[in-house]
DRENNUKOL-208466 format. One record per residue: residue in one letter; chain; residue number from 0; x, y, z negated of N, C-alpha, C in turn. Coordinates in Angstrom, 2 decimals. Each point is the difference from the previous one (the first is absolute). Layout:
BEGIN
+---------+--------+-----+---------+---------+---------+---------+---------+---------+---------+---------+---------+
: residuo : cadena : num :     n_x :     n_y :     n_z :    ca_x :    ca_y :    ca_z :     c_x :     c_y :     c_z :
+---------+--------+-----+---------+---------+---------+---------+---------+---------+---------+---------+---------+
:       A :      A : NUM :       X :       Y :       Z :       X :       Y :       Z :       X :       Y :       Z :
...
+---------+--------+-----+---------+---------+---------+---------+---------+---------+---------+---------+---------+
This chain:
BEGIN
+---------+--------+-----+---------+---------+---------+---------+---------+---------+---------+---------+---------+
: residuo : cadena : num :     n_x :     n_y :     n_z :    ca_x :    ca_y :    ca_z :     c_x :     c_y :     c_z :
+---------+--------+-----+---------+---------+---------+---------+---------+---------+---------+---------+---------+
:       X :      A :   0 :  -14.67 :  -15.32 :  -12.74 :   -0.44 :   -1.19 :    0.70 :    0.91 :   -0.24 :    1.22 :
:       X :      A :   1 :    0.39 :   -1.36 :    0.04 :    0.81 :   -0.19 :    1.37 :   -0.02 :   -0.12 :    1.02 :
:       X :      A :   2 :   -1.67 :    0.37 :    0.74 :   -0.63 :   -0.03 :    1.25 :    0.46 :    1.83 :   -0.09 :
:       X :      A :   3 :   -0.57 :    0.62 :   -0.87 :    0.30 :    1.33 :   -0.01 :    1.18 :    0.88 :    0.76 :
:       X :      A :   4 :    1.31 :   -0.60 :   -1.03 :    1.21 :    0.23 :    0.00 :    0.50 :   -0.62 :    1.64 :
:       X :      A :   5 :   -0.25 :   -0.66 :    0.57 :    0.21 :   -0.80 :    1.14 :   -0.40 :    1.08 :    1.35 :
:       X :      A :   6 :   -1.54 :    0.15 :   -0.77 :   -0.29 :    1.32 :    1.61 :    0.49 :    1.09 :   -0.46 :
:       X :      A :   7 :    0.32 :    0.30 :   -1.44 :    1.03 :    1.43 :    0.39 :    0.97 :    0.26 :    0.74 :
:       X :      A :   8 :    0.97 :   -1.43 :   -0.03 :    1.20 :   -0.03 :    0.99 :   -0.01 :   -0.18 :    0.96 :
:       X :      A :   9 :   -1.04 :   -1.35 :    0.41 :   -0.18 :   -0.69 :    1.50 :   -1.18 :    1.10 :    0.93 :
:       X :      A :  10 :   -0.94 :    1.42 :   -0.29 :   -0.05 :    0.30 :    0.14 :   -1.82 :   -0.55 :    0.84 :
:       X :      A :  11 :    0.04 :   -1.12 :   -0.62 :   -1.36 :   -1.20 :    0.14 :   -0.23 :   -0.49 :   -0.99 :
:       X :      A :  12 :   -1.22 :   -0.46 :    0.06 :   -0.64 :   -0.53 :   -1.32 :   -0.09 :   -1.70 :    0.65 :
:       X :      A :  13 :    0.85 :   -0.35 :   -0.83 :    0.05 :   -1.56 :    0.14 :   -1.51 :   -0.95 :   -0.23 :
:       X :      A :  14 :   -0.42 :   -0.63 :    1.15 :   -1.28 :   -1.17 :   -0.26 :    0.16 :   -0.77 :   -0.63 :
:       X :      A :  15 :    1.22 :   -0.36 :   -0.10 :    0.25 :   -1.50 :   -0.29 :    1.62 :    0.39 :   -0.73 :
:       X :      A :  16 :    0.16 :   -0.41 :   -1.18 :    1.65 :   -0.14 :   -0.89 :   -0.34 :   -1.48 :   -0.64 :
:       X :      A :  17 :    0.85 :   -0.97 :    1.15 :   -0.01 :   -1.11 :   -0.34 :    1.58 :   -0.83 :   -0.88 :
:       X :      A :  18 :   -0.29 :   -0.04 :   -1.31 :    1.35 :   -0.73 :   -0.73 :    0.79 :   -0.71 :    0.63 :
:       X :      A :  19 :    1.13 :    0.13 :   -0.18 :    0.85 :   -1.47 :    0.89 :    0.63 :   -0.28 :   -1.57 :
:       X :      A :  20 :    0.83 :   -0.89 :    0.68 :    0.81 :   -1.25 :   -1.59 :    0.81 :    1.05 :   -1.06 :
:       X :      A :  21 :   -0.53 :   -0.49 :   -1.12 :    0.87 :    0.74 :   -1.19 :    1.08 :    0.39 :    0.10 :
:       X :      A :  22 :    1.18 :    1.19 :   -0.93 :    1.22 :    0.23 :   -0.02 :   -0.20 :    0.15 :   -1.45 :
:       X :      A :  23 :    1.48 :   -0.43 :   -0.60 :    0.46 :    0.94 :   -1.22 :   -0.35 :    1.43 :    0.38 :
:       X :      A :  24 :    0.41 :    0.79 :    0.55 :    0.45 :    1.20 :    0.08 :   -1.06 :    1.04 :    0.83 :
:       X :      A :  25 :   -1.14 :   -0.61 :    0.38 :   -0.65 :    1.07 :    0.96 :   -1.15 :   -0.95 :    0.11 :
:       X :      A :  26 :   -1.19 :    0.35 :    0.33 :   -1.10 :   -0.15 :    0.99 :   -0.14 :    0.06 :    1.20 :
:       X :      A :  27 :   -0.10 :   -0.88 :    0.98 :   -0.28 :    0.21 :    1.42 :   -0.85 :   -0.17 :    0.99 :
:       X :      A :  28 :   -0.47 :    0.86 :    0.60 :   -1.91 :    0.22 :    0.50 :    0.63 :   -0.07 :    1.29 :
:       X :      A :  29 :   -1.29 :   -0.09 :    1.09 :   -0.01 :    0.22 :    1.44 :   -1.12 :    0.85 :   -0.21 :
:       X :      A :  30 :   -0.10 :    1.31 :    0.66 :   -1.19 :    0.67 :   -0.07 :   -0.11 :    0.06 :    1.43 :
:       X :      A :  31 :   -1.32 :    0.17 :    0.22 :   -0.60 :   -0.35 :    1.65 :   -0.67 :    1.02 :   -0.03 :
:       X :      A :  32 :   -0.39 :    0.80 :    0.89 :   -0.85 :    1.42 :    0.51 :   -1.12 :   -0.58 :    0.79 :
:       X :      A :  33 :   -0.54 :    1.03 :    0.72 :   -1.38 :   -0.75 :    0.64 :    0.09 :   -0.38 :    1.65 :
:       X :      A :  34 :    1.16 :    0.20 :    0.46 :    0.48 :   -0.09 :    1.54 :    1.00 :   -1.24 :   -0.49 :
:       X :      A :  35 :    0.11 :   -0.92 :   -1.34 :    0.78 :   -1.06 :    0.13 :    1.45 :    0.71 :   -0.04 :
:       X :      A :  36 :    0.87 :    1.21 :   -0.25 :    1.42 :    0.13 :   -0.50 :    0.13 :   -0.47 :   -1.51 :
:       X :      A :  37 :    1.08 :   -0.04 :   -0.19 :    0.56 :   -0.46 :   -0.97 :    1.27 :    0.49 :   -0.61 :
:       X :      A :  38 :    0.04 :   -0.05 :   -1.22 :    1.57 :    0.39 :   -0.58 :   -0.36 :   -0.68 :   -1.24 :
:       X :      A :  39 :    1.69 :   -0.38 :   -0.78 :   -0.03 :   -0.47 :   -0.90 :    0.15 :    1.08 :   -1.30 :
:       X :      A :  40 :   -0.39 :   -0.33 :   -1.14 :   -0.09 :    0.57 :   -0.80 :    0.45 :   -0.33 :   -1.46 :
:       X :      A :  41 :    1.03 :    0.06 :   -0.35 :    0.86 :   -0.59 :   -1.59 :   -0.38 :    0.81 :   -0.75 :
:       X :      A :  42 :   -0.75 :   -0.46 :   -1.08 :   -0.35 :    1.15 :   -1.29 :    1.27 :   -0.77 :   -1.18 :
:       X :      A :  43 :    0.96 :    1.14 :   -0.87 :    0.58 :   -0.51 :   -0.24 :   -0.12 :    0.15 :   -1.89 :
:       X :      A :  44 :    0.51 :   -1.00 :   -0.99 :   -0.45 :    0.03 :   -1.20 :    0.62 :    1.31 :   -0.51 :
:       X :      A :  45 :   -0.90 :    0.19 :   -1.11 :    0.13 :    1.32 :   -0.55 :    1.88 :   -0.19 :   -0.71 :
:       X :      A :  46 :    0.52 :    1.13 :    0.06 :    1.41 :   -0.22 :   -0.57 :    0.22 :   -0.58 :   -1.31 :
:       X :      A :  47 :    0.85 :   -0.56 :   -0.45 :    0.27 :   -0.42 :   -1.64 :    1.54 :    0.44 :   -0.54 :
:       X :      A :  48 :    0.32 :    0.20 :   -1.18 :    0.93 :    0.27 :   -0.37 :    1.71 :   -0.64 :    0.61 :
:       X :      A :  49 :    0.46 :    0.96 :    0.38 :    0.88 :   -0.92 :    0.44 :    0.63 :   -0.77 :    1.56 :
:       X :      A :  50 :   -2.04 :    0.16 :    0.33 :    0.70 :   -0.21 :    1.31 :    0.03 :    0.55 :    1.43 :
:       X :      A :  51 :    0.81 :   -0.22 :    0.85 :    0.15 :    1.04 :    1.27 :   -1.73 :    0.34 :    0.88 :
:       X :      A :  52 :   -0.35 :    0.92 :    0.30 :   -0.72 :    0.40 :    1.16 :   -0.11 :   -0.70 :    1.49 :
:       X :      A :  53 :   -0.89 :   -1.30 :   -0.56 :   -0.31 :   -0.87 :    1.24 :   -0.22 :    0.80 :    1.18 :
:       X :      A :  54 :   -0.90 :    0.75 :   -0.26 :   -0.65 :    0.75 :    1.37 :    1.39 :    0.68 :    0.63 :
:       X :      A :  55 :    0.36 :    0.92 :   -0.61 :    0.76 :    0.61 :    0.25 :    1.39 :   -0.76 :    0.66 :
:       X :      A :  56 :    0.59 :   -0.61 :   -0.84 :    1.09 :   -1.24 :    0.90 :   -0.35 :    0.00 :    1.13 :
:       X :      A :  57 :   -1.04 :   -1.06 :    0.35 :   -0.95 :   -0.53 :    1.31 :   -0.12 :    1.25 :    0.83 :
:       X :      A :  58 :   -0.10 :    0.53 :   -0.52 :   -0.15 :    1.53 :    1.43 :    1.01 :    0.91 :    0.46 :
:       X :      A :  59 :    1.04 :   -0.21 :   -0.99 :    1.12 :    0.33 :    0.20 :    1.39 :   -1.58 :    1.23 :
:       X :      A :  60 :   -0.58 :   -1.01 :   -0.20 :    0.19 :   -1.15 :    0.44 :   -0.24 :    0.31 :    1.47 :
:       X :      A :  61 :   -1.54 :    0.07 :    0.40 :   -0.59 :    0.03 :    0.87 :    0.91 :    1.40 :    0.72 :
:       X :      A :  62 :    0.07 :    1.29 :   -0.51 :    0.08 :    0.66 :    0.65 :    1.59 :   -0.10 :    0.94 :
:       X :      A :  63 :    1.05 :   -0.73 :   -1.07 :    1.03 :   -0.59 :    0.87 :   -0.21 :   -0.68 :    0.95 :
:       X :      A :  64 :   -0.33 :   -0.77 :   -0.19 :    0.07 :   -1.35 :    0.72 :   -1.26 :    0.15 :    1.24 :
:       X :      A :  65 :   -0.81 :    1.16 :   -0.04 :   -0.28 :    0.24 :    1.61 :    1.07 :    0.41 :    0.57 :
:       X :      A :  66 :    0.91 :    0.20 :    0.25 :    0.90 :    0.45 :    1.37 :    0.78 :   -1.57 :    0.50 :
:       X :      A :  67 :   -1.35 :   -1.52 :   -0.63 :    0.56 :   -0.58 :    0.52 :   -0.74 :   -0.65 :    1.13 :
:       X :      A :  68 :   -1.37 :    0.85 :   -0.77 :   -1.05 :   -0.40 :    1.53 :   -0.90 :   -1.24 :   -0.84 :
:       X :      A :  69 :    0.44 :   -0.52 :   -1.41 :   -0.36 :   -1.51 :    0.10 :   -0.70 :    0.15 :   -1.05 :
:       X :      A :  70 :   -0.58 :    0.85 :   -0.41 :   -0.73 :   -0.30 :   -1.30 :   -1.67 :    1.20 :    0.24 :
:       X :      A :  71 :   -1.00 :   -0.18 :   -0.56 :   -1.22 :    0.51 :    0.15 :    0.25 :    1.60 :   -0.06 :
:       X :      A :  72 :   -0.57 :    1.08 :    0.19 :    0.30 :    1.24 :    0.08 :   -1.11 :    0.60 :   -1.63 :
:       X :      A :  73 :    0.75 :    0.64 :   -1.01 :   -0.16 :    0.86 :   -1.34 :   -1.28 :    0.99 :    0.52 :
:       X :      A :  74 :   -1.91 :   -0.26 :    0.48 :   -0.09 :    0.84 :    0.06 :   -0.55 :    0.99 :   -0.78 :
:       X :      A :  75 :    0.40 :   -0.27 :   -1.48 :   -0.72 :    0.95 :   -0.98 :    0.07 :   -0.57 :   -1.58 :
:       X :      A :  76 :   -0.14 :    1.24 :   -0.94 :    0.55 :   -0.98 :   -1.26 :   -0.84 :    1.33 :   -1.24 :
:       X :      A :  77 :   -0.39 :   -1.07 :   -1.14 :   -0.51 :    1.42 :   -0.83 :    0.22 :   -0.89 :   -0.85 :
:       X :      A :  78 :    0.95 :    0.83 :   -0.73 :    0.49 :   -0.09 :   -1.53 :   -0.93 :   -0.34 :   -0.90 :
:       X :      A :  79 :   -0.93 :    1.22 :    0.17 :   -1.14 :   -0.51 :   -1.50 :   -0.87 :   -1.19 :    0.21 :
:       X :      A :  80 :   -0.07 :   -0.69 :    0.98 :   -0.72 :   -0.63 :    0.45 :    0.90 :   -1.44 :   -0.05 :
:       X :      A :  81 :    1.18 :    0.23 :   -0.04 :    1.03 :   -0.89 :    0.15 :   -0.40 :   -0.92 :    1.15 :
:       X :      A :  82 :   -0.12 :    0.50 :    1.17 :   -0.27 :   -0.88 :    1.35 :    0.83 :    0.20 :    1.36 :
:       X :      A :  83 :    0.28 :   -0.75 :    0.72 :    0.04 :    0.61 :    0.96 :   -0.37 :   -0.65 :    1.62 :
:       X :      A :  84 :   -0.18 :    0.33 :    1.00 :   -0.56 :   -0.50 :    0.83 :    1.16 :   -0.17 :    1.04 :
:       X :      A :  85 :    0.07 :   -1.36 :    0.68 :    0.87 :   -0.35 :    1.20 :   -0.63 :   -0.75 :    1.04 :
:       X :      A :  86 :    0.80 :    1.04 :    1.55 :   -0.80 :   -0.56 :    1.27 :    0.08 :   -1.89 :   -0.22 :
:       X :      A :  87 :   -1.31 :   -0.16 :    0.86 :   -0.25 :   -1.26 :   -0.15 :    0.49 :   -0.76 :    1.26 :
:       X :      A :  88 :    1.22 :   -0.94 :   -0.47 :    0.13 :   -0.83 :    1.41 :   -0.15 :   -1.07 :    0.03 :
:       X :      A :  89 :   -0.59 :   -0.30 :    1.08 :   -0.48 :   -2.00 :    0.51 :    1.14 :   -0.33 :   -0.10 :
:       X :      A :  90 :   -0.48 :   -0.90 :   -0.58 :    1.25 :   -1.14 :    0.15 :   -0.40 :   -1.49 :   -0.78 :
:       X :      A :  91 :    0.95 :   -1.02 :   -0.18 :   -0.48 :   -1.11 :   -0.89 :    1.52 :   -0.12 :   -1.01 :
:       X :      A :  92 :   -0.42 :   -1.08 :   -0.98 :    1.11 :    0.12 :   -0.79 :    1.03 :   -0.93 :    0.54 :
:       X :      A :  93 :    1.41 :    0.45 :    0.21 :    0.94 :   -0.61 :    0.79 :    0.29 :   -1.52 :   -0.90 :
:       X :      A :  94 :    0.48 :   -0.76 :    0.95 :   -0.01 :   -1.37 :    0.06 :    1.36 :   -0.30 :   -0.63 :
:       X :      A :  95 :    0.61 :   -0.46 :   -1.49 :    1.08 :   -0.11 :   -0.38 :    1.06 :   -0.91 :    0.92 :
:       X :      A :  96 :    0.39 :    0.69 :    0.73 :    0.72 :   -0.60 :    1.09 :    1.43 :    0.44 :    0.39 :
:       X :      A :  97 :    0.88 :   -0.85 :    1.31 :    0.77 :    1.55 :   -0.01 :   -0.17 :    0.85 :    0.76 :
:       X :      A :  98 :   -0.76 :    0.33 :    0.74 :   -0.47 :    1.38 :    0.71 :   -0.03 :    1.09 :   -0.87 :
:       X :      A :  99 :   -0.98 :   -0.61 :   -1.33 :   -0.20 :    1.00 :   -0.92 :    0.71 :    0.62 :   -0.49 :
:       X :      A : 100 :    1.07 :   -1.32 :   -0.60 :    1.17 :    0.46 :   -0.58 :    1.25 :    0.91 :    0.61 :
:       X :      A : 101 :    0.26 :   -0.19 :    1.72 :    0.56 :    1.19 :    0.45 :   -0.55 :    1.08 :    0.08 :
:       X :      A : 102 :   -1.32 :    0.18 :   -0.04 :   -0.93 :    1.12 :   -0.08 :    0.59 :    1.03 :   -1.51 :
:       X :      A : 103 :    0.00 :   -1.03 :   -0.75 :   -0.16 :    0.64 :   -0.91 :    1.57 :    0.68 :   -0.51 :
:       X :      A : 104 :    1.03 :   -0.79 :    0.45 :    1.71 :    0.72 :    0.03 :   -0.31 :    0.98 :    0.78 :
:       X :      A : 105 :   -0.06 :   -0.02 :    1.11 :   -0.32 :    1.61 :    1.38 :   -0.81 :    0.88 :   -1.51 :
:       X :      A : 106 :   -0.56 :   -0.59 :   -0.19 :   -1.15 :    1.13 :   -0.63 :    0.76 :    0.75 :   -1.28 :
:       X :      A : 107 :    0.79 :   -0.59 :   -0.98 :    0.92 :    0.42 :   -0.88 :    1.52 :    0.85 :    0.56 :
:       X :      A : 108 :    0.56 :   -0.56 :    1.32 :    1.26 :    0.38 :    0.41 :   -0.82 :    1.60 :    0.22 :
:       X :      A : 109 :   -1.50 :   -0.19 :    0.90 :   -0.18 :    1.79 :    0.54 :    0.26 :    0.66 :   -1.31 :
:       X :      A : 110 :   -0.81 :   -0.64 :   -1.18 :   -0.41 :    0.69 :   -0.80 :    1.40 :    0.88 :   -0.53 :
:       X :      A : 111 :    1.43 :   -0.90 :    0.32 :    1.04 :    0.37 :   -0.55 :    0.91 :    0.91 :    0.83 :
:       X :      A : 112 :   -0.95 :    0.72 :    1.14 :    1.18 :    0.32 :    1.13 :    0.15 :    1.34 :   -0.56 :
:       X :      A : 113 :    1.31 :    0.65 :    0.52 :    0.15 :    1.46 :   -0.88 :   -1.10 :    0.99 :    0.97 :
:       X :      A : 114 :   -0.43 :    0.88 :   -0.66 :   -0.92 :    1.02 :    0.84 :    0.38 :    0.87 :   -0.33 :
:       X :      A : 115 :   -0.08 :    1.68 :    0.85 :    0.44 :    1.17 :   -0.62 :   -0.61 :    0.38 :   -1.05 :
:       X :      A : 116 :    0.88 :    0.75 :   -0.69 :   -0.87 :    0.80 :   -1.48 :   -0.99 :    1.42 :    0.90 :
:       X :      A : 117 :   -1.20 :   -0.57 :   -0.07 :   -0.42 :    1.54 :    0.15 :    0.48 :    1.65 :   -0.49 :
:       X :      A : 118 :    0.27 :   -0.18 :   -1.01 :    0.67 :    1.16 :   -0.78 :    1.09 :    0.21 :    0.34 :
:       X :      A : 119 :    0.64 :   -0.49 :    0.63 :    1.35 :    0.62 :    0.55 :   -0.39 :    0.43 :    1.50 :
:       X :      A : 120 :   -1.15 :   -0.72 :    0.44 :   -0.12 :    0.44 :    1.20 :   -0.33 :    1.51 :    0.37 :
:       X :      A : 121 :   -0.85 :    0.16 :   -0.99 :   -0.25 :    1.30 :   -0.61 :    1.23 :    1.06 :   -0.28 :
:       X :      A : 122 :    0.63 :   -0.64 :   -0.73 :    1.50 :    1.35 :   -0.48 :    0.41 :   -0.20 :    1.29 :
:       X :      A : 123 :    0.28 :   -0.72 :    0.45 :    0.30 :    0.61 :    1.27 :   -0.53 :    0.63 :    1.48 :
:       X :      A : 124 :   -1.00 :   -0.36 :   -0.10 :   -0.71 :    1.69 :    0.89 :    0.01 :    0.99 :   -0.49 :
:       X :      A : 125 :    0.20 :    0.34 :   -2.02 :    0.23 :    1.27 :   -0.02 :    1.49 :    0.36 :   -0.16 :
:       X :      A : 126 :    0.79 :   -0.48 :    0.55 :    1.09 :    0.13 :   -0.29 :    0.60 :    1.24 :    1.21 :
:       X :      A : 127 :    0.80 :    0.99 :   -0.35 :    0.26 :    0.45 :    1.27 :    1.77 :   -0.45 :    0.19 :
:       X :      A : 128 :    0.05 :    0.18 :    1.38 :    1.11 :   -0.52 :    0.35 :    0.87 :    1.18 :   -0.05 :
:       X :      A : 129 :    1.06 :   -0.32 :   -0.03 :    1.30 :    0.64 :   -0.29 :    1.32 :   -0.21 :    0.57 :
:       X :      A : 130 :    0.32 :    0.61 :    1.20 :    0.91 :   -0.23 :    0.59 :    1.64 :   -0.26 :   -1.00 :
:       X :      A : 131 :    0.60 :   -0.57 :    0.24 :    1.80 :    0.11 :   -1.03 :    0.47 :    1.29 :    0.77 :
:       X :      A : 132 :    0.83 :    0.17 :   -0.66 :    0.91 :    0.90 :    0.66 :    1.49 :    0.28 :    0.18 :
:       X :      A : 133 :    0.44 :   -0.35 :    0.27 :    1.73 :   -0.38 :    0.00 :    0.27 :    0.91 :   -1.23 :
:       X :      A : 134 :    0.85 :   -0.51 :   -1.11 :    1.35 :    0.62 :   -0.53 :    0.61 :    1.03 :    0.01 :
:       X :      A : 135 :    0.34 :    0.10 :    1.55 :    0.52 :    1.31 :   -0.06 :   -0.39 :    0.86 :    0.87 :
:       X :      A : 136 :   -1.25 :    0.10 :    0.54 :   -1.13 :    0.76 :   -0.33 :    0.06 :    0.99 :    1.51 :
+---------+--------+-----+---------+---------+---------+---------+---------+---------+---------+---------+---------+
């Protein structure tokens, strides 16, 4: 059940999982607690032959594209359940304009800026250093 699966992750039992507008690709709830928080909640269709791991993409998406500050924060995800839950932020739906539209270049250029590879950041703290040593010694 998807009230279930929801307080396993969110760690609350949702009052209220209210539908918002259809997708191809997912279900999307607002679940409300009893102090009025909120997070959103995408239940996503069961897989079919052939094609890629919605959930999985999307959370892999998300998990980039926070170091840009601009997108809701991943806080929880269950496979068998195919759901996952994201912080909920106020806001309204932006006005096709051009504000929006520079909003939305800034928002693709971050997405494209180079960042370090963690994993190298890594080989190199274990790396030990090694002085050269002249030739001829």
């Amino acid at each position: 059940m998807l009230t279930d699966a929801v307080a396993r992750l969110w760690g609350e039992t949702p009052q209220k999982l209210t539908p918002c507008a259809a997708s191809g690709n997912n279900q999307v709830f607002i679940a409300e607690d009893r102090d009025g928080n909120r997070v959103i909640v995408k239940r996503y269709f069961p897989l079919q032959p052939d094609e890629r791991d919605r959930l999985d993409a999307e959370c892999r998406f998300l998990r980039h594209a926070a170091a840009t500050g601009r997108v809701p924060r991943l806080l929880g995800r269950d496979d068998i359940a195919r759901i996952a839950l994201h912080e909920w932020i106020d806001g309204e739906k932006a006005a096709p304009d051009a504000e929006a539209l520079e909003q939305a270049a800034d928002f693709i250029t971050a997405l494209n800026l180079p960042r370090p590879d963690p994993r190298s950041a890594r080989r190199r703290r274990g790396r030990l250093h090694h002085p050269r040593t002249s030739a001829g010694g």
